[in-house]
LUMMI-576984 format. One record per residue: residue number from 1; residue in one letter; x, y, z of N, C-alpha, C, O in turn. Coordinates in nm, 2 decimals. Example, Ala and Ser with C-alpha at 12.3 -4.5 7.8 and 13.67 -1.06 7.14 Angstrom:
2
  resi  resn     n.X     n.Y     n.Z    ca.X    ca.Y    ca.Z     c.X     c.Y     c.Z     o.X     o.Y     o.Z
     1     A    1.32   -0.57    0.78    1.23   -0.45    0.78    1.32   -0.33    0.78    1.42   -0.33    0.85
     2     S    1.28   -0.22    0.71    1.37   -0.11    0.71    1.29    0.00    0.79    1.34    0.11    0.80
END
This chain:
99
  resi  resn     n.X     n.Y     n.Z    ca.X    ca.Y    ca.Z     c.X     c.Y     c.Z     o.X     o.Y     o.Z
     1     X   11.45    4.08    1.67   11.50    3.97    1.76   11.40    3.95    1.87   11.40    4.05    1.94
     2     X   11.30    3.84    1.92   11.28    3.74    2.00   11.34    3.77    2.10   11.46    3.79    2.09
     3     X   11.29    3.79    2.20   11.31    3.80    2.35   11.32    3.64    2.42   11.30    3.55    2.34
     4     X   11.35    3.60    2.55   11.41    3.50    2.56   11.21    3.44    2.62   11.15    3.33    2.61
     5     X   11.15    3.56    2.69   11.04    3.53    2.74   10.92    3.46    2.60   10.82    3.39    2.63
     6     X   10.94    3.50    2.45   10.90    3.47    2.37   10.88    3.35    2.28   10.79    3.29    2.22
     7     X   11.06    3.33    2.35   11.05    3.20    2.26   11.02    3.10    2.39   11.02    2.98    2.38
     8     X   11.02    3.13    2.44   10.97    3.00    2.60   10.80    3.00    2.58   10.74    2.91    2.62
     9     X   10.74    3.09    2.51   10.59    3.12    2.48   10.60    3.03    2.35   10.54    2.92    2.36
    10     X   10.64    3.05    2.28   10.66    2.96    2.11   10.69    2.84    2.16   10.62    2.76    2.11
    11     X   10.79    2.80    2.25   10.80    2.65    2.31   10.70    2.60    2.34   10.66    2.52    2.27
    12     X   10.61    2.64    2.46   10.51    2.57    2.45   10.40    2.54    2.44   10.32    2.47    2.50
    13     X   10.40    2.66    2.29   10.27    2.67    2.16   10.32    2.51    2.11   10.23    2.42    2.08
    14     X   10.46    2.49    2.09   10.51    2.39    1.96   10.46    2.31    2.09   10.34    2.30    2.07
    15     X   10.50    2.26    2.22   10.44    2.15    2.28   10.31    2.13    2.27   10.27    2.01    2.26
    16     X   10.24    2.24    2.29   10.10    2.19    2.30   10.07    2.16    2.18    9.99    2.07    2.20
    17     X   10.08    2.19    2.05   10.06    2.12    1.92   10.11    1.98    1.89   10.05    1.89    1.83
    18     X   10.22    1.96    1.94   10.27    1.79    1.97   10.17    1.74    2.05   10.13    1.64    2.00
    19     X   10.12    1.78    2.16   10.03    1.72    2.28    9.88    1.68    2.21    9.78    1.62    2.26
    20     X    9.90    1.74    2.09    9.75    1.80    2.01    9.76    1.72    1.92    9.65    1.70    1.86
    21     X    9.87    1.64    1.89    9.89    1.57    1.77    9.89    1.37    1.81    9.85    1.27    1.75
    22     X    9.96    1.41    1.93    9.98    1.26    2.03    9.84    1.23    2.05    9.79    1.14    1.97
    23     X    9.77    1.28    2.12    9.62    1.31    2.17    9.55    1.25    2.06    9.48    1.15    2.09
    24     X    9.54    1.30    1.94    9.44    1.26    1.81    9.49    1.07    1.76    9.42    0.98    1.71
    25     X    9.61    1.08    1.78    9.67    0.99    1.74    9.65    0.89    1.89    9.73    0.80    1.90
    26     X    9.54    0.90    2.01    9.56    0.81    2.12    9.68    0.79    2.17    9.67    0.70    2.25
    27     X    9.81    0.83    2.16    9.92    0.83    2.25    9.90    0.90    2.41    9.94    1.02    2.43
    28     X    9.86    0.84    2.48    9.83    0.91    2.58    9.97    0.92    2.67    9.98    1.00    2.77
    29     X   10.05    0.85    2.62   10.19    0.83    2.73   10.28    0.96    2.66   10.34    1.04    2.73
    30     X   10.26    0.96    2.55   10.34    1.08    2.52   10.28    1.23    2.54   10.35    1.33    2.55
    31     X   10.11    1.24    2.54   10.05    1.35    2.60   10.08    1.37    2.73   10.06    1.48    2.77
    32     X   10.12    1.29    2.81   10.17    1.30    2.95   10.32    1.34    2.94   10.37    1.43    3.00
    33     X   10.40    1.28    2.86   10.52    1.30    2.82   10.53    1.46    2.84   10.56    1.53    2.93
    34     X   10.48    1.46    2.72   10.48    1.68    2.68   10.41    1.72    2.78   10.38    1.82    2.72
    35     X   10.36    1.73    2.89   10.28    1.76    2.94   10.39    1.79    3.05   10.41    1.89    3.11
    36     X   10.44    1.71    3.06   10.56    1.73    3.19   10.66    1.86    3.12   10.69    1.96    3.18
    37     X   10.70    1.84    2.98   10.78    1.94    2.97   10.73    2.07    2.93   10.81    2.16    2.95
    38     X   10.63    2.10    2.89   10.51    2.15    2.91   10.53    2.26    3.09   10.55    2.38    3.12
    39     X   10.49    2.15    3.16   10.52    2.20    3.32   10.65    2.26    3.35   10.67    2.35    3.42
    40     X   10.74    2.18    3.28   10.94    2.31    3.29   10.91    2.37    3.27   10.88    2.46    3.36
    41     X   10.87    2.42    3.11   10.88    2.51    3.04   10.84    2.66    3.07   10.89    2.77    3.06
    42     X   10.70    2.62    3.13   10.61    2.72    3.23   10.70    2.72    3.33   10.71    2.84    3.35
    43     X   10.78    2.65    3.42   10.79    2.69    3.55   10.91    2.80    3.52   10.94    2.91    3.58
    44     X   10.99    2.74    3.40   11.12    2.85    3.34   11.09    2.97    3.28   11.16    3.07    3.28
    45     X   10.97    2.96    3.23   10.93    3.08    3.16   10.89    3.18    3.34   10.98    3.26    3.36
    46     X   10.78    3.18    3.43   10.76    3.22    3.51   10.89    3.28    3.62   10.88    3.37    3.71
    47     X   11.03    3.21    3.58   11.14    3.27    3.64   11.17    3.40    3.51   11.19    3.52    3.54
    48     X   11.17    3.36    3.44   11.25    3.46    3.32   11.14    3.59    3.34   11.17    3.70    3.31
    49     X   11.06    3.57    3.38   10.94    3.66    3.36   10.92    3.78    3.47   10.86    3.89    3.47
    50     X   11.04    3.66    3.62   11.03    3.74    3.67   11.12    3.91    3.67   11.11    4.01    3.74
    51     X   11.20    3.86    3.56   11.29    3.97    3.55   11.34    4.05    3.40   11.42    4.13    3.37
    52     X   11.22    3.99    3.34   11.21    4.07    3.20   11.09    4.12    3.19   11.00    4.08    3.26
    53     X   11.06    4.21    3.12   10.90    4.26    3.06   10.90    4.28    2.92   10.99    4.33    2.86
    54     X   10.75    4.22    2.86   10.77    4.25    2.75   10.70    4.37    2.68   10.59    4.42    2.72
    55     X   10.79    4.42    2.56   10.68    4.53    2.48   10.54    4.54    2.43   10.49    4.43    2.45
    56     X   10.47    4.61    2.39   10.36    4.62    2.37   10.33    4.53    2.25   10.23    4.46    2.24
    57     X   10.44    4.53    2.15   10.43    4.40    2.04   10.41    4.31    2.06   10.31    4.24    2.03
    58     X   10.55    4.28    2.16   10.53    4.16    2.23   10.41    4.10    2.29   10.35    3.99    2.26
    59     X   10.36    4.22    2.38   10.21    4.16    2.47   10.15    4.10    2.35   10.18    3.98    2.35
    60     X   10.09    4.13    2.24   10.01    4.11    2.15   10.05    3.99    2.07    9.97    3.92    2.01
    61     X   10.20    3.98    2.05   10.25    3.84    1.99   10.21    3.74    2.12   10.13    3.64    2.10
    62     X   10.24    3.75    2.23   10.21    3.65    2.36   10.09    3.64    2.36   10.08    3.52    2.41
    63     X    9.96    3.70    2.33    9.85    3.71    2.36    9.78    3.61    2.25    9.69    3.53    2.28
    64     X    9.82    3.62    2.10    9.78    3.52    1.99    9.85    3.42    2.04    9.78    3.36    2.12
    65     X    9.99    3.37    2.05   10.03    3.27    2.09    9.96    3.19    2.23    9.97    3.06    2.24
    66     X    9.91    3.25    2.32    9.82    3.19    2.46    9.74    3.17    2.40    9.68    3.08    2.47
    67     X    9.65    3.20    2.25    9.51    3.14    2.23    9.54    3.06    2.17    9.45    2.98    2.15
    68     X    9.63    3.03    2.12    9.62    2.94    1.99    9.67    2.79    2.13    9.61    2.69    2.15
    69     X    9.76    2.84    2.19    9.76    2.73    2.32    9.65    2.65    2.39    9.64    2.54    2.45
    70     X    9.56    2.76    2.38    9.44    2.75    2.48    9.31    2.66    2.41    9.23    2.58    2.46
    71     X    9.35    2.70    2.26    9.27    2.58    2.16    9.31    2.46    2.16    9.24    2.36    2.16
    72     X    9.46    2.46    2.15    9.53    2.33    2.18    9.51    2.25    2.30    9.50    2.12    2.30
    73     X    9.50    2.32    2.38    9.46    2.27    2.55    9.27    2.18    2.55    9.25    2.07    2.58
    74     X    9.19    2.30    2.52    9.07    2.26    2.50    9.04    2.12    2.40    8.99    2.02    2.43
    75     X    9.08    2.15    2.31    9.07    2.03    2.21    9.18    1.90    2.28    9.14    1.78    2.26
    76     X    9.27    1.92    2.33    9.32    1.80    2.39    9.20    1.71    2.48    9.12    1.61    2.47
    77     X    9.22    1.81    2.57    9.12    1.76    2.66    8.94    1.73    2.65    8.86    1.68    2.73
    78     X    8.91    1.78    2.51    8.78    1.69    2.47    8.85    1.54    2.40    8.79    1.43    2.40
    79     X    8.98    1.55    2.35    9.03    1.39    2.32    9.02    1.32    2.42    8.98    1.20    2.42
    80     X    9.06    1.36    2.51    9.10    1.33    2.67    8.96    1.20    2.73    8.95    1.09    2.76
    81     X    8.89    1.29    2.72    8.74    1.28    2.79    8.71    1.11    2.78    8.70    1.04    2.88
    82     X    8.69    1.06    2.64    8.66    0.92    2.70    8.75    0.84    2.73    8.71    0.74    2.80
    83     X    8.88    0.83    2.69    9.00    0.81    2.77    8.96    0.79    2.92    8.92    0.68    2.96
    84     X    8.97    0.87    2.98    8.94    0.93    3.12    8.81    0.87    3.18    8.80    0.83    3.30
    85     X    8.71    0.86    3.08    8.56    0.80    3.11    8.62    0.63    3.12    8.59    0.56    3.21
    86     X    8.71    0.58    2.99    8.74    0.46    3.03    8.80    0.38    3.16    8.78    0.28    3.21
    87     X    8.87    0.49    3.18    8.97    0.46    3.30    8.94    0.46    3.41    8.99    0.40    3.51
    88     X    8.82    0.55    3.43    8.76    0.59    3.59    8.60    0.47    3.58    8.52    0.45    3.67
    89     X    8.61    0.41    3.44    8.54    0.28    3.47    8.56    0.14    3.55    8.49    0.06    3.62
    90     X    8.75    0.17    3.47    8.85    0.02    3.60    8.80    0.05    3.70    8.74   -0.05    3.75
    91     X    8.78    0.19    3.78    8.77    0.20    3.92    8.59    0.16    4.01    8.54    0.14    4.12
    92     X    8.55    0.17    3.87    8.38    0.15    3.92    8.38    0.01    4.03    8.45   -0.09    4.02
    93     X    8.32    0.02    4.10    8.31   -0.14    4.20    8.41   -0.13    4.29    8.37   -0.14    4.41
    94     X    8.53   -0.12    4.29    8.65   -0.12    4.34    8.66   -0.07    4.45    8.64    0.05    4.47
    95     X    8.70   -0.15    4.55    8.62   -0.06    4.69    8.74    0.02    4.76    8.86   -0.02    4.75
    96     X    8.71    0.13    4.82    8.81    0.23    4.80    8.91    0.19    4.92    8.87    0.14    5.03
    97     X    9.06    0.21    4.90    9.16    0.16    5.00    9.17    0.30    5.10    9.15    0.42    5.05
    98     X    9.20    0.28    5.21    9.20    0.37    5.30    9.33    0.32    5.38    9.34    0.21    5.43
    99     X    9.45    0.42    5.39    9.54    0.41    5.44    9.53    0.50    5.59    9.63    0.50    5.67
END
């Protein structure tokens, strides 16, 4: 049996592969979407975490699970990139507002 810290790790392996999947597909509103729940998920896992520990299996299931996240992450964010190059073009010229 799955510790509760595990499957909050498996949550947001499956988010970041949805994020991974939005992303390739140009959905950039729903890579923001997951991205927010993505941020619960982490802030809920970092509570649970404060009061569980996991076994040595576990470390090692958590540890393939963070990479496979971390490829998900990486590869998003090279989708990302001219997205981001397009957008910070709107701003080219644009003279900066100063409040």
């Amino acid at each position: 049996m799955q510790t509760v810290l595990l499957q909050y790790y498996e949550a947001i392996e499956q988010a970041s592969e949805q994020m991974l999947s939005a992303a390739r597909d140009g959905d950039w509103d729903q890579v923001v979407k997951l991205e927010g729940a993505c941020a619960l998920l982490i802030s809920q896992l970092k509570q649970a975490a404060s009061v569980q520990d996991l076994g040595r299996d576990e470390r090692q299931l958590k540890g393939r699970i963070m990479q496979r996240i971390l490829v998900n992450d990486a590869e998003v964010r090279t989708l990302a990139e001219p997205w981001l190059e397009d957008l910070e073009q709107l701003f080219v010229g644009r003279p900066k507002i100063l409040h």
